[in-house]
Short mmCIF file of the C-alpha atoms (twelve columns), coordinates in Angstrom:
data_MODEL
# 
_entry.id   MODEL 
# 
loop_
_atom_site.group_PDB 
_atom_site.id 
_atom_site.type_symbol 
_atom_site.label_atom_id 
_atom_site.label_alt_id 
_atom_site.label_comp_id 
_atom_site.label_asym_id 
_atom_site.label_seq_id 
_atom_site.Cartn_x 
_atom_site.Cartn_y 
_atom_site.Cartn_z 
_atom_site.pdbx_PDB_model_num 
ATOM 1   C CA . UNK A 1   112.597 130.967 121.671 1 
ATOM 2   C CA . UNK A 2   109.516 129.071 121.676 1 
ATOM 3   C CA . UNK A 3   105.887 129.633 122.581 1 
ATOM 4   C CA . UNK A 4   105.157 126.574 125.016 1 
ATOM 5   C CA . UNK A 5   101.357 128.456 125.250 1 
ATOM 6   C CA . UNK A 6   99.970  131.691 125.184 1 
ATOM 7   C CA . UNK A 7   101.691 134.075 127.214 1 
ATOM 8   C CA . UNK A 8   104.222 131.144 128.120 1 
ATOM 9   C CA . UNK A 9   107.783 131.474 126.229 1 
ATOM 10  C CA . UNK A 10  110.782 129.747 127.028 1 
ATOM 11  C CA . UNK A 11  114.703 130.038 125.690 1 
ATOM 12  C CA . UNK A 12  118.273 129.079 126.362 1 
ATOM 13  C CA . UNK A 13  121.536 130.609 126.140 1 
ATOM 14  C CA . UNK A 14  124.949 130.006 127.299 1 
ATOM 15  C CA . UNK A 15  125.802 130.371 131.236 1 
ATOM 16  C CA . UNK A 16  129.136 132.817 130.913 1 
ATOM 17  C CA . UNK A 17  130.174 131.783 134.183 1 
ATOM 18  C CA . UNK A 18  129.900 128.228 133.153 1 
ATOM 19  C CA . UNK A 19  133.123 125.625 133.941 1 
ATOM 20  C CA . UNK A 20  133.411 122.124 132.125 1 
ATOM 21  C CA . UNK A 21  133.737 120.812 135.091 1 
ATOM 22  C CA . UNK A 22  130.081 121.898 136.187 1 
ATOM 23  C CA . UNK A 23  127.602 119.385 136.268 1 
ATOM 24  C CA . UNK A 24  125.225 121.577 134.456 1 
ATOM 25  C CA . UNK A 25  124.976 122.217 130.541 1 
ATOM 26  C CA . UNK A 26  126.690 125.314 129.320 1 
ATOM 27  C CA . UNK A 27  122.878 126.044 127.828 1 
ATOM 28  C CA . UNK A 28  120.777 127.150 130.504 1 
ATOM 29  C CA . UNK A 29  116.821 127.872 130.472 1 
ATOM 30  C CA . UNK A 30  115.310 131.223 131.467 1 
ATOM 31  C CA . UNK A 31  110.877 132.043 130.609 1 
ATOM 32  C CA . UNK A 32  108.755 134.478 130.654 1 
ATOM 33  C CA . UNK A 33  105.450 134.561 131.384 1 
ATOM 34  C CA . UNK A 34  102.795 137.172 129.900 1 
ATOM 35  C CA . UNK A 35  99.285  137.999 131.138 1 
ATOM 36  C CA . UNK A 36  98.415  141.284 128.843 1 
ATOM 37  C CA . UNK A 37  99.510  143.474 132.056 1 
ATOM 38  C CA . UNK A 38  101.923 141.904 133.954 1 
ATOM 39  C CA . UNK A 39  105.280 140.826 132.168 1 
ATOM 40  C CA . UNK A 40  107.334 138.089 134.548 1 
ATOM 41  C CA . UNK A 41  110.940 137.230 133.340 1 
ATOM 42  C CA . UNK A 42  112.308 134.211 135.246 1 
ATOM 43  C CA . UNK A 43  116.362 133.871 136.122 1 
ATOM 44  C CA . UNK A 44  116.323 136.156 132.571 1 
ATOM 45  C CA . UNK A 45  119.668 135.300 130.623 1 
ATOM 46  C CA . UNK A 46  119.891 136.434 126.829 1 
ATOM 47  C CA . UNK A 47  116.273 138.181 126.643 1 
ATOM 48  C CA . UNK A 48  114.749 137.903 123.226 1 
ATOM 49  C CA . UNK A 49  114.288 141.124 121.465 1 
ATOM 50  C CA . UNK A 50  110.753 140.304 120.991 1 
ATOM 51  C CA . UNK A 51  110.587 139.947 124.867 1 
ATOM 52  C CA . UNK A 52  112.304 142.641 125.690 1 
ATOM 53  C CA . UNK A 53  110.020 144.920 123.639 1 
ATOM 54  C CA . UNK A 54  107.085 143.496 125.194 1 
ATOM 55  C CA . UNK A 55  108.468 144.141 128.497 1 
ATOM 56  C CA . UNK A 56  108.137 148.189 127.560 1 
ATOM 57  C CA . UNK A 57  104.505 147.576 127.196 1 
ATOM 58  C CA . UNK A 58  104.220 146.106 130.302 1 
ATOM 59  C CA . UNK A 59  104.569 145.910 133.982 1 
ATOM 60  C CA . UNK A 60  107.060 143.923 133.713 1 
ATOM 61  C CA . UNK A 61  109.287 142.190 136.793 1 
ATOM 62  C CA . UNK A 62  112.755 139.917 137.101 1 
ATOM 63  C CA . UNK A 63  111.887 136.852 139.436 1 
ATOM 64  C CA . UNK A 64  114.534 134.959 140.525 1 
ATOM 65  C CA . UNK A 65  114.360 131.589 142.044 1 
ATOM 66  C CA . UNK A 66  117.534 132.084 143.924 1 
ATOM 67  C CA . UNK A 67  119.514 135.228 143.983 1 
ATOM 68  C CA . UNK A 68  122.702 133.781 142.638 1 
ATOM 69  C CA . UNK A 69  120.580 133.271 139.310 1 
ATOM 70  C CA . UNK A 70  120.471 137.153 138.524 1 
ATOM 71  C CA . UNK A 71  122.266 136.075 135.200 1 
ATOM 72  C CA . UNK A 72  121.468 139.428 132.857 1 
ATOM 73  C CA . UNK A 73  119.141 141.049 135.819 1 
ATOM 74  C CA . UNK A 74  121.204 143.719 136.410 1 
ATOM 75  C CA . UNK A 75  121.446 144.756 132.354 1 
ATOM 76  C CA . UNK A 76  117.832 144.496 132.124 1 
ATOM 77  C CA . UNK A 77  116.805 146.899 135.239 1 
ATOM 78  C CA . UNK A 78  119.522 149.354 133.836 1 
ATOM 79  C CA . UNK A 79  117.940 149.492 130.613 1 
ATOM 80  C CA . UNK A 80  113.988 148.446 131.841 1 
ATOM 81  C CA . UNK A 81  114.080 149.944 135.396 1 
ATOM 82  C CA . UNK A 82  112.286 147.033 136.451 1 
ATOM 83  C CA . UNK A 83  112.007 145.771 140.419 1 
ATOM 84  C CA . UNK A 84  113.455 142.189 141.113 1 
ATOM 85  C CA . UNK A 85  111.700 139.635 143.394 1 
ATOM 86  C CA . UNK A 86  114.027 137.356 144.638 1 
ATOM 87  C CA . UNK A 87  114.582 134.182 147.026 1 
ATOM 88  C CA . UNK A 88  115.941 135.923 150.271 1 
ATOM 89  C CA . UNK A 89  114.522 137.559 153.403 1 
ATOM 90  C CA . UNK A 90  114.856 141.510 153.973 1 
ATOM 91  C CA . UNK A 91  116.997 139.874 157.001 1 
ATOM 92  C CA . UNK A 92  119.141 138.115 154.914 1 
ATOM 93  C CA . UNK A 93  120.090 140.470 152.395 1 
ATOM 94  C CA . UNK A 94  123.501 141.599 151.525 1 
ATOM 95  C CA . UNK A 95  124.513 140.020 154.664 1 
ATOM 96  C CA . UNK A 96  127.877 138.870 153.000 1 
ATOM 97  C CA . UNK A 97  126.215 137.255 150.053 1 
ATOM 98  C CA . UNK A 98  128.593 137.857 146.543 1 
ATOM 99  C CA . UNK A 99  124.919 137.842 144.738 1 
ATOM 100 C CA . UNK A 100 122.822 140.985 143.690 1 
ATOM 101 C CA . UNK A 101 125.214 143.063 145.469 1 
ATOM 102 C CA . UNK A 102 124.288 145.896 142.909 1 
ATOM 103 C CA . UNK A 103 120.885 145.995 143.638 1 
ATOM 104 C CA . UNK A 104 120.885 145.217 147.886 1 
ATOM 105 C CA . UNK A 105 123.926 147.296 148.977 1 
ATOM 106 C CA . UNK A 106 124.714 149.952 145.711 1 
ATOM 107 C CA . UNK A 107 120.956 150.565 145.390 1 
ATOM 108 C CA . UNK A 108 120.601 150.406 141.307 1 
ATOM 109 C CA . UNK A 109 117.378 148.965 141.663 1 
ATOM 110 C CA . UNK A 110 114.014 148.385 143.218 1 
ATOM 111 C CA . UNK A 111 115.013 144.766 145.405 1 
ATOM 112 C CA . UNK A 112 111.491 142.921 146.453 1 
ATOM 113 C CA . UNK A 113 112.554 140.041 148.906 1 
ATOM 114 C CA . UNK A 114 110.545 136.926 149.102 1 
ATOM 115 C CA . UNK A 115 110.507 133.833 151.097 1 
ATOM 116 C CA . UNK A 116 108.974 130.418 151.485 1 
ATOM 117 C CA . UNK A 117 104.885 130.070 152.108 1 
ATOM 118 C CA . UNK A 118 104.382 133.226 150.590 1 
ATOM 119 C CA . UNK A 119 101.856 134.472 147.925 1 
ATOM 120 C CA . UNK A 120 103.204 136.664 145.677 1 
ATOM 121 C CA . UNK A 121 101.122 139.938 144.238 1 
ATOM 122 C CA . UNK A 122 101.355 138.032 141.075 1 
ATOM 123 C CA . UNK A 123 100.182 135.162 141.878 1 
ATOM 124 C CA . UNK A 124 102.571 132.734 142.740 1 
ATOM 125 C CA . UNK A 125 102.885 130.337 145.227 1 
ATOM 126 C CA . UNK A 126 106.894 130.000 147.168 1 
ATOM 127 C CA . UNK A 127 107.245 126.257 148.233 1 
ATOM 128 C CA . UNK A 128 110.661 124.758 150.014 1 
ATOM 129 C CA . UNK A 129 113.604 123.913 148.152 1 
ATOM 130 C CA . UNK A 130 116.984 122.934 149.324 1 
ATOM 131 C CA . UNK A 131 117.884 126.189 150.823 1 
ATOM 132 C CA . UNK A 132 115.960 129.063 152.194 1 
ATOM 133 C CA . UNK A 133 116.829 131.239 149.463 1 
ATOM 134 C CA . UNK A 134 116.656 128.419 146.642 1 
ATOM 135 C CA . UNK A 135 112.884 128.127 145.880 1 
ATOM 136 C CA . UNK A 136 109.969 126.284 143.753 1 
ATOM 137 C CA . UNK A 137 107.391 128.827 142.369 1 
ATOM 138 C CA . UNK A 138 103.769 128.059 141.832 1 
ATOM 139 C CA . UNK A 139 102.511 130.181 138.759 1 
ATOM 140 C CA . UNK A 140 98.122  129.438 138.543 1 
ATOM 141 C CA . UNK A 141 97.758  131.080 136.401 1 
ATOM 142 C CA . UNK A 142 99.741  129.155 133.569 1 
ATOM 143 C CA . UNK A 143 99.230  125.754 135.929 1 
ATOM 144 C CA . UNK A 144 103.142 125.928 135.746 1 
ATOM 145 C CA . UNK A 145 105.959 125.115 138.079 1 
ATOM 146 C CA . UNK A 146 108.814 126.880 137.949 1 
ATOM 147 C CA . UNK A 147 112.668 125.910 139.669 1 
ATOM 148 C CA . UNK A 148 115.957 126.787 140.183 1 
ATOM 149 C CA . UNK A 149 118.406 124.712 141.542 1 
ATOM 150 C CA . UNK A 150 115.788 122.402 143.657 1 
ATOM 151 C CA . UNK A 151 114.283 120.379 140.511 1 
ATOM 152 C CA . UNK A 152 116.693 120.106 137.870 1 
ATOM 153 C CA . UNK A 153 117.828 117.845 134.336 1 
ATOM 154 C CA . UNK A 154 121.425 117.684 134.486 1 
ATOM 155 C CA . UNK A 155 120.883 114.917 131.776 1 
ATOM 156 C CA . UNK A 156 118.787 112.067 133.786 1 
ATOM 157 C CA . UNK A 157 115.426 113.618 133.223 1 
ATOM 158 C CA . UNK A 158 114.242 116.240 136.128 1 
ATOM 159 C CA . UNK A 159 115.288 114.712 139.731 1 
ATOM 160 C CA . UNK A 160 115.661 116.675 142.951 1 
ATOM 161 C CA . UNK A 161 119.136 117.944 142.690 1 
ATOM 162 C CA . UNK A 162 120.691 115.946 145.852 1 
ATOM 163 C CA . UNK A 163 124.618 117.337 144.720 1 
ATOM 164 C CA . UNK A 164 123.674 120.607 146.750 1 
ATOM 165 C CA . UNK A 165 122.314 119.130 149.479 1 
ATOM 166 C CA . UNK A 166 122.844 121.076 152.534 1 
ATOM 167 C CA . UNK A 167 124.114 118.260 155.108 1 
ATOM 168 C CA . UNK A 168 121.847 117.069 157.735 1 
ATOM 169 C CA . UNK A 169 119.155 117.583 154.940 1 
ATOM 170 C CA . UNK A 170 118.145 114.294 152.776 1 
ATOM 171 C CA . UNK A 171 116.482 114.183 149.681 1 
ATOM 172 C CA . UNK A 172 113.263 112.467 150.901 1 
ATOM 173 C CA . UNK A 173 113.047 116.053 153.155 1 
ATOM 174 C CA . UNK A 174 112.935 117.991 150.225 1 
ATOM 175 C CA . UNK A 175 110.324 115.557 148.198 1 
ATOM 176 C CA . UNK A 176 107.968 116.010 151.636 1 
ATOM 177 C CA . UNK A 177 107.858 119.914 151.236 1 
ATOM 178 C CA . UNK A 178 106.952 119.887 146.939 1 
ATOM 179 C CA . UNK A 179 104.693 116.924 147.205 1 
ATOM 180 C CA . UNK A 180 101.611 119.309 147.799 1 
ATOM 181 C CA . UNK A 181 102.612 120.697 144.294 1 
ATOM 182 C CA . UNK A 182 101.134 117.433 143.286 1 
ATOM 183 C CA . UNK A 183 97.998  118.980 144.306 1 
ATOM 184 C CA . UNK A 184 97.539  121.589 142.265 1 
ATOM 185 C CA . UNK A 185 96.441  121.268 138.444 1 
ATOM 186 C CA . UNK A 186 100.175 121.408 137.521 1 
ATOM 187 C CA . UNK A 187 100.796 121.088 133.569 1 
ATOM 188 C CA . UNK A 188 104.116 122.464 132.750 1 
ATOM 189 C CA . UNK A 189 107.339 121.856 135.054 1 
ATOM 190 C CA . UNK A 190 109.717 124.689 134.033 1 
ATOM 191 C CA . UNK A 191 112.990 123.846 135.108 1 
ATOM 192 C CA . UNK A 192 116.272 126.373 134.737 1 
ATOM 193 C CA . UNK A 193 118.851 124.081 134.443 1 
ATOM 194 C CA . UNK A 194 117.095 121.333 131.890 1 
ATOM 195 C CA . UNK A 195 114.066 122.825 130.379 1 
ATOM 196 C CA . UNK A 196 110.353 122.918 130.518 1 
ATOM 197 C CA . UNK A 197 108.724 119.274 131.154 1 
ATOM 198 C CA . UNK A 198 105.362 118.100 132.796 1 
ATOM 199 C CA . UNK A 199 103.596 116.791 135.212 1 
ATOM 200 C CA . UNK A 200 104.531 113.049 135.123 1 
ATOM 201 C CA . UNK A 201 107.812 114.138 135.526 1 
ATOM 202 C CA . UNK A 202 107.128 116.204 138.193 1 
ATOM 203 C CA . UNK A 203 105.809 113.505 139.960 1 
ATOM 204 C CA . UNK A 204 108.985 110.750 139.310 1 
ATOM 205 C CA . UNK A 205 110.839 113.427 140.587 1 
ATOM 206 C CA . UNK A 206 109.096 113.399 143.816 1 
ATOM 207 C CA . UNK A 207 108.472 109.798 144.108 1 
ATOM 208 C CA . UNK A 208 109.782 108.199 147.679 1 
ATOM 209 C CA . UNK A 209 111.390 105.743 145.500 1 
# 
C-alpha cells in the first residue's frame, strides 16, 4: 500500500476470478480515499489492515464503479456493516444481473444505487462510460479521477478500453462524454485495472487521435 497523498492510498492484489486468457493483469488496483469523517473504499479487493481499522473510525462506504467489481464488498459489509454505492439504477437492479446478488435480492446489506450525471453526498461527480452501469467518478476533493472498466492500462499506458465496446457505440462516443473531465483541476487518474496515473495521461487517453 502506498500513500499517493494525504488521505489518498492505493494497493493491488490478485483478481481470484482472474483467467490467463484475460486481457487484464492478475494484479488489480483498488483505493481509498480518507477525509477525517468519511472513509470511501473503491472496487475494495484485499483491504489493508491499516485501512480496515480506519474504516471503524469512520463513516466509511464501498463505491463501486461497476457492480461486477464488488471483489471483497460483500466480506467487508459482513464484518463493517457498511452501505455500497454502486453503478446501477434502482430500476435496474437484480433484474437478472449475476452481480451483488447478496446485497439487491438476499438483503445483507444497505445497496445505494447511482447513475450517470449524478452528484454524490460525498462529493463525487458520475460521468459516462461504456455502459450505463460502468462509470468514471469525479472525486474534488482529492482532484482525482477514478475508473473501472471505461479508462484502463492493460499494458499500453491508460486508453479507453474499446475491447468492451458495446456495438453501435465507438470509441470517439465515449472520449465526447469524459472530455469535460478535462475541465476540472484533475491531478491523479486512478485507474482499477492499471494503477493510479495523471493528468497528461488522462488527456492522451481522450485525445480524438
Amino acid at each position: 500500500m502506498r500513500e499517493l497523498l494525504q488521505g489518498l492510498w492505493h494497493w493491488q492484489a490478485p483478481h481470484p476470478d482472474w483467467r490467463s486468457s484475460e486481457p487484464w493483469d492478475q494484479n488489480v488496483s483498488s483505493y481509498a480515499i480518507d477525509d477525517d469523517e468519511r472513509l470511501l473504499l473503491f472496487d475494495p479487493l484485499g483491504v489493508p489492515s491499516e485501512i480496515e481499522a480506519l474504516a471503524a473510525e469512520r463513516e466509511t462506504a464501498i463505491v463501486l464503479t461497476a457492480p461486477w467489481h464488488e471483489r471483497d464488498a460483500q466480506s467487508l459489509v459482513e464484518r463493517l456493516g457498511v452501505p455500497v454505492t454502486y453503478g446501477l439504477t434502482a430500476e435496474q437492479a437484480g433484474d437478472g444481473s449475476p452481480d451483488v446478488v447478496w446485497l439487491l435480492r438476499e438483503k445483507k446489506g444497505e445497496a445505494r444505487p447511482y447513475s450517470s450525471g449524478e452528484r454524490l453526498p460525498f462529493g463525487a461527480d458520475v460521468f459516462p462510460g461504456h455502459k450505463a452501469n460502468d462509470t468514471v467518478l469525479w472525486v474534488e476533493s482529492h482532484h482525482a479521477v477514478i475508473s473501472g472498466d471505461t479508462l484502463v492500462d492493460f499494458g499500453r499506458g491508460l486508453e479507453i478500453n474499446e475491447r468492451w465496446l458495446r456495438p453501435g457505440v465507438t470509441r470517439e462516443e465515449i472520449a465526447k462524454g469524459l472530455r469535460p473531465l478535462l475541465e476540472l483541476p484533475v491531478e491523479h487518474v486512478l485507474a482499477t485495472h492499471g494503477g493510479p496515473t495523471d493528468r497528461a495521461a488522462l488527456e492522451r487517453a481522450l485525445s480524438s487521435s
